[in-house]
C-alpha positions, 0 to 999 in steps of 0.5 A: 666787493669780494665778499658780496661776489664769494656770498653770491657764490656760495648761494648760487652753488648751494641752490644747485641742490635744488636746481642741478641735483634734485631736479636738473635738466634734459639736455645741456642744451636746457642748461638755462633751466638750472644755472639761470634758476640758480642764479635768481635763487642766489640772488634773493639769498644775497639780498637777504644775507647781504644788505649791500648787495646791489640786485639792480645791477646784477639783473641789468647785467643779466638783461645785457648779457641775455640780450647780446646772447639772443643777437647770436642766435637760439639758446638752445645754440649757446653751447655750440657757440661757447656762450655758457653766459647766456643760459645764466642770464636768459635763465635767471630773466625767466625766473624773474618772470615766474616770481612776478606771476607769483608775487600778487599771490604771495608766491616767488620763484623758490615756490616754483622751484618746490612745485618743479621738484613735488611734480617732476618724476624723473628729475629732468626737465625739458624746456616744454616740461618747465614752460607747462609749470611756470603756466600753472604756476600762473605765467600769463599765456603772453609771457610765455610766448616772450620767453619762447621768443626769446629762447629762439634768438633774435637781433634786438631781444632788448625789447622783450625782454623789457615787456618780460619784466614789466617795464 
């Protein structure tokens, strides 16, 4: 358990170079855009470094804790209410979502982490900024809508984000 939590880790610091570095975010209130996005690149690293990583657990515990989040309250809100967690978890749900736009193309969220990263000229994404490219990139126009839904804090987020995911 130890080592597939220190490879996670180590994967989810190393995607900070691309997400957190190369391109961050706006406001810490947009925190979600790199630490979630870090957290699903991590994810897909762990996967390929480590055939004993359980990936279905790790988005289920996302699910859960992006859920109890919303129940609080707004995204935006999460740092005022000290809940860090949620911009991990919401975060990483949105990029769950960008990657399955982009599989029937042969494109996953790495891909639209190069596209933020080829387009953005100041390297501070604002929620809108990442919402207009996750829409080019080819989010359907409803999936969109399920992740502002949610970015704005509900009593029952459980079912969004099972249609944000597909299921």
């Amino acid at each position: 358990g130890a080592l597939h939590r220190m490879r996670w880790f180590i994967a989810h610091e190393a995607a900070h170079f691309w997400l957190g570095q190369t391109v961050g975010y706006a406001t810490p209130d947009e925190a979600w855009i790199t630490e979630g996005g870090a957290d699903y690149l991590a994810m897909g690293a762990a996967l390929r470094a480590d055939a004993g990583f359980d990936a279905v657990d790790f988005l289920a515990k996302e699910r859960s804790d992006c859920a109890a989040a919303m129940a609080k309250g707004p995204l935006a809100d999460a740092r005022r209410r000290s809940d860090q967690r949620a911009y991990y978890a919401c975060g990483s749900l949105f990029a769950a979502a960008v990657e399955a736009a982009g599989r029937p193309r042969g494109k996953g969220f790495a891909d639209f982490v190069r596209t933020l990263i080829a387009t953005d000229g100041d390297g501070k994404l604002t929620a809108q900024e990442w919402l207009t490219a996750a829409r080019k990139f080819g989010v359907p126009s409803e999936q969109i809508a399920r992740i502002e839904t949610l970015r704005a804090g509900m009593p029952d987020a459980a079912p969004v984000i099972a249609d944000l995911l597909g299921d």
